[in-house]
MARLUM-723252 format. One record per residue (C-alpha): residue in one letter; chain; y, x, z. Coordinates in nm, 4 decimals, always signed. Each point is the difference from the previous one (the first is absolute). Example, Ala and Ser with C-alpha at 12.3 -4.5 7.8 and 13.67 -1.06 7.14 Angstrom:
REM MARLUM-723252
  res  chain         Y         X         Z
    A      A   -0.4500   +1.2300   +0.7800
    S      A   +0.3440   +0.1370   -0.0660
***
This chain:
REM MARLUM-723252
  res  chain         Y         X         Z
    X      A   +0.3759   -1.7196   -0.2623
    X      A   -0.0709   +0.2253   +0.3438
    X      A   +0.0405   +0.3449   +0.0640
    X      A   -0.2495   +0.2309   -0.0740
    X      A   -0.1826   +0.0867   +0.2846
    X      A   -0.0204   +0.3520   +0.1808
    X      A   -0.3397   +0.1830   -0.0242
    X      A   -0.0428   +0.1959   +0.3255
    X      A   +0.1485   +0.3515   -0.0258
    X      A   +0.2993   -0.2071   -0.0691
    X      A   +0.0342   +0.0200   -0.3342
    X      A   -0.0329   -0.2895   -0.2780
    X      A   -0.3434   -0.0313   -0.1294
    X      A   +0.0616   +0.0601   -0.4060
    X      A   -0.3143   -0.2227   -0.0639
    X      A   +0.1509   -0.3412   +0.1611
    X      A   +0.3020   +0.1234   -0.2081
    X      A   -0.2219   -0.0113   -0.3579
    X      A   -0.2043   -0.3238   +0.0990
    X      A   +0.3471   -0.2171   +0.1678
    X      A   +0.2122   +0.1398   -0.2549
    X      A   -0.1955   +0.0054   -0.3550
    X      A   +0.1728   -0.2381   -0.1704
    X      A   +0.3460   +0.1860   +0.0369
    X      A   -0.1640   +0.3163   -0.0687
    X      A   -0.0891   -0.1086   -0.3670
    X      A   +0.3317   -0.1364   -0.0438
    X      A   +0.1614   +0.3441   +0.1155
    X      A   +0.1872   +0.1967   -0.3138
    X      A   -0.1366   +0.3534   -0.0979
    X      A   +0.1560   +0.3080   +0.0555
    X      A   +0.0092   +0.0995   -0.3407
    X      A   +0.1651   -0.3374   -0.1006
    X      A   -0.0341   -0.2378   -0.3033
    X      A   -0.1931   +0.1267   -0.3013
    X      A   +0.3209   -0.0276   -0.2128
    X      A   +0.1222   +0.3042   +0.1750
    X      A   -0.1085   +0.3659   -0.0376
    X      A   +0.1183   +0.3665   +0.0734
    X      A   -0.0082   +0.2826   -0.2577
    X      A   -0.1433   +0.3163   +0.1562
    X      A   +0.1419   +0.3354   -0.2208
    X      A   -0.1043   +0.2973   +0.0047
    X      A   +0.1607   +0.3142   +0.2219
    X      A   -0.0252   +0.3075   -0.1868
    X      A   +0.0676   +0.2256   +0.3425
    X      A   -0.0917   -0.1962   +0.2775
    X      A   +0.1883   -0.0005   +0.3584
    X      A   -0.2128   -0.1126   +0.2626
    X      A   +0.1030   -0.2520   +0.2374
    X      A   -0.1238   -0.0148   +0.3932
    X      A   -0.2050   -0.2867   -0.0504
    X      A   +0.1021   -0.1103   +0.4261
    X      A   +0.3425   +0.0738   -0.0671
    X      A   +0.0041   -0.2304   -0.3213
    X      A   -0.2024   -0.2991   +0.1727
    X      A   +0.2348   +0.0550   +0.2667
    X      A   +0.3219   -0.0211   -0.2489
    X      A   -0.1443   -0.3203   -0.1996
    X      A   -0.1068   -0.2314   +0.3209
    X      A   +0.2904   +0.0772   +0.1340
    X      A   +0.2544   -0.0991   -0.3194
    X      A   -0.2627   -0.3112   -0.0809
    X      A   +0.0159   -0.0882   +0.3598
    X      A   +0.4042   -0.0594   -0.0116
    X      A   +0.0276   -0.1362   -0.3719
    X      A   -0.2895   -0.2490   +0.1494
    X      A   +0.2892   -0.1940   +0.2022
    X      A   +0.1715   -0.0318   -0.3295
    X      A   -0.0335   -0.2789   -0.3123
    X      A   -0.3532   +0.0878   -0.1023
    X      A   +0.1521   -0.1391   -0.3437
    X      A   +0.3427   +0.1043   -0.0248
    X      A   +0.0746   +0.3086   -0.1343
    X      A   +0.0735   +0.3414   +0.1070
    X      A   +0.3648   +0.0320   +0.0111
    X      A   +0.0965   +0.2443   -0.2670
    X      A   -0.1448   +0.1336   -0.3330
    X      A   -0.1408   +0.3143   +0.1872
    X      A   -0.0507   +0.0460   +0.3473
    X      A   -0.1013   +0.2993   +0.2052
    X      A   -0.1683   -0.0366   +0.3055
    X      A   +0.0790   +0.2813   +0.2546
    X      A   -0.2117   +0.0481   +0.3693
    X      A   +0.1718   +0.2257   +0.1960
    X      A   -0.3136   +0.1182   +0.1460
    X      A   -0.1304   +0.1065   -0.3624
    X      A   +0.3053   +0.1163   -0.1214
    X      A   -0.1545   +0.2316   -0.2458
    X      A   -0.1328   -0.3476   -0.1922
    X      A   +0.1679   -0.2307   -0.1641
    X      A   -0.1601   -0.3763   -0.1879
    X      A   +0.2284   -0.1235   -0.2999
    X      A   -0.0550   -0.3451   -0.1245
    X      A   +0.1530   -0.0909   -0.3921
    X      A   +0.0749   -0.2771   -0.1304
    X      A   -0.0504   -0.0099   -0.3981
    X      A   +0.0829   -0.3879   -0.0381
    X      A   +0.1714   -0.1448   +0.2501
    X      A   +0.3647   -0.0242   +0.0593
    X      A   -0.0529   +0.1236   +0.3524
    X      A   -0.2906   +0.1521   +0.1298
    X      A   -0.3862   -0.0565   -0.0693
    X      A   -0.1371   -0.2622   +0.2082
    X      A   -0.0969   +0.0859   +0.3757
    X      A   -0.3408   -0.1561   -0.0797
    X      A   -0.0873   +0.3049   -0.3165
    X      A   +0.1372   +0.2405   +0.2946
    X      A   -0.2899   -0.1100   +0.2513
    X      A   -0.2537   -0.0756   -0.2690
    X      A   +0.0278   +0.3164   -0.1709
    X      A   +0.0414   +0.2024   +0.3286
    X      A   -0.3393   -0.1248   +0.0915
    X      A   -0.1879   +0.1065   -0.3423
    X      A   +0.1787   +0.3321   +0.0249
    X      A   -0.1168   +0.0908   +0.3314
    X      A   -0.3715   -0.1552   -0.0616
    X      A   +0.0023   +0.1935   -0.3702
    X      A   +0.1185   +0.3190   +0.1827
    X      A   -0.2740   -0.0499   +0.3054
    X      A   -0.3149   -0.0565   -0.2074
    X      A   +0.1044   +0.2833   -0.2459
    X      A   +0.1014   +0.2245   +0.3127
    X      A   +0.3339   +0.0634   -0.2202
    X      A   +0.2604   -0.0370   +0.2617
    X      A   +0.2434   +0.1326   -0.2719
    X      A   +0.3830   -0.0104   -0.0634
    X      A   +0.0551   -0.2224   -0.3193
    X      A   +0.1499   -0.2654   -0.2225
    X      A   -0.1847   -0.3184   -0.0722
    X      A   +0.1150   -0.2873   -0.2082
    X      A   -0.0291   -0.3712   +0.0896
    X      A   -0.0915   -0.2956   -0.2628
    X      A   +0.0163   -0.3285   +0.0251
    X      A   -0.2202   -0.2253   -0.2377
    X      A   -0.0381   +0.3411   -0.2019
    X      A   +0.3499   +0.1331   -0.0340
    X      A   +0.2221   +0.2420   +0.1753
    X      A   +0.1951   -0.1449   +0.2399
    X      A   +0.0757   +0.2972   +0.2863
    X      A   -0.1190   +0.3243   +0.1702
    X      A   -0.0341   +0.1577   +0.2758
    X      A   +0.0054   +0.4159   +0.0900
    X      A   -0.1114   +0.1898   +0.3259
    X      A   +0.2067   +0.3375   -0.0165
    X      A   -0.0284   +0.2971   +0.2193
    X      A   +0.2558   +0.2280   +0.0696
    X      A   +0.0084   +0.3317   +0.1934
    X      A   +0.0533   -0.0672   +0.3946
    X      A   +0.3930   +0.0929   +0.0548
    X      A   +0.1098   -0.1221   -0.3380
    X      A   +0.1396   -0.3303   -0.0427
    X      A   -0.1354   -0.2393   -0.2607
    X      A   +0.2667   -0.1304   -0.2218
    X      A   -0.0595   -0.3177   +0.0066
    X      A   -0.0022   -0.2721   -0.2875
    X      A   +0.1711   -0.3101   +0.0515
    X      A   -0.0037   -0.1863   +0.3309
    X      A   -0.1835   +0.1738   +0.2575
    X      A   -0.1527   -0.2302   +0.2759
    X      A   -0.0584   +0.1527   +0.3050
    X      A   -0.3478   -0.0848   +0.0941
    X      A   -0.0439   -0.1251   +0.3913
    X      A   -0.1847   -0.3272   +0.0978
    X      A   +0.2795   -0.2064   +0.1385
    X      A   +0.0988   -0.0278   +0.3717
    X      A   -0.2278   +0.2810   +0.0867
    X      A   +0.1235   +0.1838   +0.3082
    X      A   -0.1283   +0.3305   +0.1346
    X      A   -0.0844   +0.0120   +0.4007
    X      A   -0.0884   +0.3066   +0.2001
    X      A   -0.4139   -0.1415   +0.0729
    X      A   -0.2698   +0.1470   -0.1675
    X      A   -0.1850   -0.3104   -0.0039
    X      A   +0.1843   -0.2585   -0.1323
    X      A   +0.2688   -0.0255   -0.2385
    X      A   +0.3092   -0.2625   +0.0279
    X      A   +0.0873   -0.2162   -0.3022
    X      A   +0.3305   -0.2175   +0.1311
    X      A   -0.1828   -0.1686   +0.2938
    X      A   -0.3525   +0.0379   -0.0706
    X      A   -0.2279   +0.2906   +0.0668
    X      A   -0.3487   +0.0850   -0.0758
    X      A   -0.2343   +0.0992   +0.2274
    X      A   -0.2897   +0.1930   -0.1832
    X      A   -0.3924   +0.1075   +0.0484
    X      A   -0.2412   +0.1527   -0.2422
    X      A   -0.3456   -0.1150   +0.0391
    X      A   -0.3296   -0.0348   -0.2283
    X      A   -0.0618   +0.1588   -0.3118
    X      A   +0.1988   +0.2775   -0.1815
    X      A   +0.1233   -0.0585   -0.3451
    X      A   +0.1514   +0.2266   -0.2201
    X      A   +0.4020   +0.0806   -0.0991
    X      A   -0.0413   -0.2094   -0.3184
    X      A   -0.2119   -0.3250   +0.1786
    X      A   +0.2811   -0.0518   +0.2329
    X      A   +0.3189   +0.0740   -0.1871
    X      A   -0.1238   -0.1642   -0.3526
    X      A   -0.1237   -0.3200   +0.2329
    X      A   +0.3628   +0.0518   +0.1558
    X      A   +0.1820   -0.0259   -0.3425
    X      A   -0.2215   -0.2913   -0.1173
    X      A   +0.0794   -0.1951   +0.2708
    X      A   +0.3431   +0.0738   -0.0576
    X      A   -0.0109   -0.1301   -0.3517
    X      A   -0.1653   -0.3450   +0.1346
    X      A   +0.2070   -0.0386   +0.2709
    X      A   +0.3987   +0.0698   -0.1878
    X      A   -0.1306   -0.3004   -0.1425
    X      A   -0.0518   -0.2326   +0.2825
    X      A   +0.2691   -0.3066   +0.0712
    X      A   +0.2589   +0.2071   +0.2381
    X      A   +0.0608   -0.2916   +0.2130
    X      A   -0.3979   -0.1538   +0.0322
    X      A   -0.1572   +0.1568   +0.2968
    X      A   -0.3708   +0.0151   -0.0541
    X      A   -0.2737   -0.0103   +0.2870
    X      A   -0.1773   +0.2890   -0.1681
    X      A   +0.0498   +0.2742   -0.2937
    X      A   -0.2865   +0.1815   -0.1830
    X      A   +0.0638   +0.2894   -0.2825
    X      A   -0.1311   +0.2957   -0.1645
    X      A   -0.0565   +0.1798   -0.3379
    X      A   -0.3444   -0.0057   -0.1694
    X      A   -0.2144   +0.2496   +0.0258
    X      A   +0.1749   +0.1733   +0.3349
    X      A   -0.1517   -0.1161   +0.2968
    X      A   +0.2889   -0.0345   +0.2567
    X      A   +0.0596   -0.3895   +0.0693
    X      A   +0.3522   -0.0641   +0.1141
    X      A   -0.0746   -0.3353   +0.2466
    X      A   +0.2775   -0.1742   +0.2189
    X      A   +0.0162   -0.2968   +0.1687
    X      A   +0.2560   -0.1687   +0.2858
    X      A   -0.0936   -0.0179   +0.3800
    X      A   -0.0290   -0.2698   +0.1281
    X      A   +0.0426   -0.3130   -0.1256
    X      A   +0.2752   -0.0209   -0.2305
    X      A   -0.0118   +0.1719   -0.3457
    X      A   +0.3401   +0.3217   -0.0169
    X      A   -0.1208   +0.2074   -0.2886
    X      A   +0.2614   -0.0460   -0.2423
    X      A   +0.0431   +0.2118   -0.3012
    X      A   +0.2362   +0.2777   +0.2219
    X      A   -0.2864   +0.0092   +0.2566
    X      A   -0.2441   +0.1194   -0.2189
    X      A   +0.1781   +0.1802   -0.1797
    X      A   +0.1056   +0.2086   +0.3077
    X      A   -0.3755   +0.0004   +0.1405
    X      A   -0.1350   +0.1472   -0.2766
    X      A   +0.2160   +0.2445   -0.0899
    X      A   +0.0400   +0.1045   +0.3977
    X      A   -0.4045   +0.0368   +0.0324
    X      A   -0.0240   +0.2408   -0.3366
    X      A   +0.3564   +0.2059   +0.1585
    X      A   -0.1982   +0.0350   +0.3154
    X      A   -0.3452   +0.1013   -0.1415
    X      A   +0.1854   +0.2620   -0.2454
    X      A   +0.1974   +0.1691   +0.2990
    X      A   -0.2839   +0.0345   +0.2067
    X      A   -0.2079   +0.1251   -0.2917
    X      A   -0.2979   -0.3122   +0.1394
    X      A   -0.1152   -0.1966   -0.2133
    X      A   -0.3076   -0.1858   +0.2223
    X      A   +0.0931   -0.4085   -0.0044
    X      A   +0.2848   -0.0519   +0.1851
    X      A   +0.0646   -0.2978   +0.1601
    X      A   +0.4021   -0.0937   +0.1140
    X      A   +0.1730   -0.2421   +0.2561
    X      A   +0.3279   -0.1196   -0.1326
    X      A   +0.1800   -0.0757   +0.3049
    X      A   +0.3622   -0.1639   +0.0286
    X      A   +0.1986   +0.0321   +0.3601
    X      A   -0.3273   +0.1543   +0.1683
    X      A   -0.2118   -0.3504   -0.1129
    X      A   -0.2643   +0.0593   -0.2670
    X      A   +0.0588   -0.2830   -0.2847
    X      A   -0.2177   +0.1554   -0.2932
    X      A   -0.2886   +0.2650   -0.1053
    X      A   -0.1419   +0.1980   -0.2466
    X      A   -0.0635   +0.3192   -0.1726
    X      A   -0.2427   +0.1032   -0.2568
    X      A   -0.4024   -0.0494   +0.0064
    X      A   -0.2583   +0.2207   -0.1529
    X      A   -0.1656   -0.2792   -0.2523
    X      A   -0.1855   -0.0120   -0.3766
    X      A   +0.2382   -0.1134   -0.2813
    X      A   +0.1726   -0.3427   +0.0500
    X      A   -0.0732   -0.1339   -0.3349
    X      A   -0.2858   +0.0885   -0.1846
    X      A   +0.2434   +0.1052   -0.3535
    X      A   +0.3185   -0.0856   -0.1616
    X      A   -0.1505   -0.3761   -0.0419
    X      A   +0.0968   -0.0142   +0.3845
    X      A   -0.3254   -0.1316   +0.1347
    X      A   -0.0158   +0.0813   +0.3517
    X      A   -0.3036   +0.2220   +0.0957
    X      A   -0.0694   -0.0671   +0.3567
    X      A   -0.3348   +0.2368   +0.0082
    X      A   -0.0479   +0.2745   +0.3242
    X      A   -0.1669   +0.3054   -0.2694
***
């Protein structure tokens, strides 16, 4: 297996990505995970309206550090709240209903993903419960809350404080420090909208919290049907360094930088460790990966 070649603004042609890579791409899970699993959406009587940036923003971010974690094991406790400190006026509770501990960590990113893509194509970016089911039957739930800015949110259970781990903050305005490796950023090509690049964002997530942790991989490919932001990765040079933790942190640092510069053209990123460049990315402007939930691969320019 090679590297993917560069095209020549420098970024990695998404094409040679589709026709090297198909056979993974069939292989790679859904989003919205197994059809033995579904989420409940009830009704909200008196709606509170959630800011639809700030919420993206809040669930790449927690998906993006429980993606390190046991994509199998379970959450650890029977509820958990998930706090940002950024959003502090939000808070995400995840229920268990059946298990001694908490739900699985796999229901959390599965049913984060049909959440966000029921609330995007109904344009119902809504504060609500929603149950989870496995093979038909209650088995958890999860809750966005909003609470007045300046009040606290009592909150149920363990709370996890949500922050990718080992990210640092530096003074530069174009790259961002994660333990020793920075990112070195440049928005180029087409412009997508909020939802393309941050529900591509969280369905790469999904794909890759469930990649071996220790098995670096030449090249990484992932998305969410129908958005049209690709997430596409490979190493530099000639050995492959994209573990899981790589990814995971190149993905969710491209969405963080498009959402706080309000761009969302492609983007294409450097991951750089000690000033020498050893991987890149970002997210592509492409048609759907797979042509449905069958997972056929639709490779077609329309």
């Amino acid at each position: 297996m090679t590297a993917i070649p560069s095209s020549s603004n420098g970024t990695k042609d998404i094409k040679d990505v589709l026709s090297t890579h198909n056979a993974g791409l069939v292989t790679n899970p859904l989003p919205i995970g197994p059809e033995e699993f579904d989420v409940r959406f009830f009704f909200t009587p008196r709606p509170q309206f959630v800011d639809r940036k700030q919420i993206f923003d809040f669930v790449t971010n927690m998906l993006a550090a429980e993606a390190l974690k046991d994509f199998h094991g379970l959450l650890p406790g029977k509820t958990i709240s998930f706090f940002d400190p950024r959003y502090p006026h939000i808070t995400i509770v995840a229920s268990s209903l059946v298990y001694s501990a908490g739900i699985p960590r796999s229901h959390l990113f599965w049913g984060m993903a049909r959440i966000l893509d029921h609330m995007t194509k109904t344009s119902s970016f809504i504060a609500s419960d929603f149950g989870f089911l496995w093979k038909s039957r209650p088995a958890g739930g999860l809750s966005i809350t909003l609470h007045p800015p300046g009040r606290e949110d009592k909150h149920t259970g363990t709370t996890v404080l949500v922050r990718p781990p080992g990210r640092q903050q530096n003074a530069t305005a174009t790259s961002k420090t994660i333990d020793l490796t920075t990112f070195e950023h440049s928005f180029h090509g087409s412009l997508l909208s909020v939802e393309d690049v941050c529900m591509g964002a969280i369905g790469a997530l999904v794909q890759a919290a469930q990649l071996p942790y220790h098995r670096p991989e030449y090249t990484f490919v992932g998305g969410f049907v129908p958005y049209h932001a690709v997430q596409s990765w490979s190493s530099y040079g000639g050995e492959p360094v994209l573990d899981r933790e790589m990814v995971v942190k190149g993905v969710y640092e491209s969405t963080r930088y498009a959402i706080a510069h309000d761009d969302f053209h492609e983007l294409h990123v450097r991951i750089l460790e000690l000033g020498l460049v050893f991987a890149e990315g970002g997210y592509v402007r492409y048609p759907p990966l797979f042509s449905g939930l069958d997972g056929h691969v639709n490779t077609s320019t329309a």
